[in-house]
N, C-alpha and C positions, 0 to 999 in steps of 0.2 A: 960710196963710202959715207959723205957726208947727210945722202939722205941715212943712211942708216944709224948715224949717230942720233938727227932729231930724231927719228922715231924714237929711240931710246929717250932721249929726254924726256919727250911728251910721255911716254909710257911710265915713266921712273914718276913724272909731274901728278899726274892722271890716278895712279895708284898710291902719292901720299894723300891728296884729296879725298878717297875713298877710305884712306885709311880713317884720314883726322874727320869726317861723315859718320863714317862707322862708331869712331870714340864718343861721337858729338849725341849721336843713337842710345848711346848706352849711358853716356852721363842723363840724357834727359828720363830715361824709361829708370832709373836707379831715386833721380828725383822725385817723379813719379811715384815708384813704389814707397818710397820714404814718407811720402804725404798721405800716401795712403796707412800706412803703417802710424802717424800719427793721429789721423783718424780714429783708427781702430782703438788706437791704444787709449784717448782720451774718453770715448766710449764706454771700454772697458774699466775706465778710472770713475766714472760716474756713475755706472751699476752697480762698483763697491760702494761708494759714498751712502746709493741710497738703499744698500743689502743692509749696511749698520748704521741706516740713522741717523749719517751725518750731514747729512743737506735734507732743507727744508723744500715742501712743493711749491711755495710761493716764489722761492728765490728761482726757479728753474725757467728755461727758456722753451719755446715754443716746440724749438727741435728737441730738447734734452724729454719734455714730458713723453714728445711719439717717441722717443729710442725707447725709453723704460716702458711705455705701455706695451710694446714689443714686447720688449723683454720681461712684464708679466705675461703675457698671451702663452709665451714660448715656455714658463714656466711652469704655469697650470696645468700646461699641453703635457709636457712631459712628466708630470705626476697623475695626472688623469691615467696616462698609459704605462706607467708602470704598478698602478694600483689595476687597471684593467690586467696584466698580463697577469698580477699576484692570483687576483680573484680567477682567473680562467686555469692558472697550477694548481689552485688547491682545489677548483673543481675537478681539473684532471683525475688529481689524487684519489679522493675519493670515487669517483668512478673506477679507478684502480684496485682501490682496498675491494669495492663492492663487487668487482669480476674477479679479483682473487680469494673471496670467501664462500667458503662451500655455502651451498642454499640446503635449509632443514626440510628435510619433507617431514611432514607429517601422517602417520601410522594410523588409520581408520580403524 
């Protein structure tokens, strides 16, 4: 009987351990994401700045210049490709109109 009690101890012990491990898991992976998440967001707060203008290139830091040279790269990129898709619709188009119009023969 009495071993059967410690086992329960130990077991009850063993299992809040894992419990307060587990909370300890999740407090740090939540810090974690929050840091990351500040990140992002300060990031984010500096491609508006310099979307309107408000910060100057002199005052900017080593890192802040590569984030925004990215984020021209990424810009162009995505205007490149959607003037390329525009231009390849209205090519479609036309190739359309010209298989849907009768051809004239002409009458010798």
């Amino acid at each position: 009987m009495q071993s059967l009690i410690e086992r329960y101890r130990y077991s009850s012990t063993s299992g809040q351990a894992q419990v307060e491990a587990g909370t300890c898991n999740q407090h740090q992976e939540m810090l974690t994401e929050i840091a990351m998440m500040k990140q992002e967001y300060n990031l984010q707060r500096i491609k508006l700045r310099f979307m309107y203008g408000e910060s100057e290139i002199l005052n900017m830091t080593l890192d802040e210049l590569q984030a925004f040279e990215k984020y021209l790269e990424e810009w162009i990129y995505n205007i490149r490709s959607r003037k390329q898709m525009h231009m390849m619709e209205q090519e479609i188009q036309l190739l359309k109109n010209k298989v849907s119009q009768p051809t004239l023969q002409l009458k010798d």
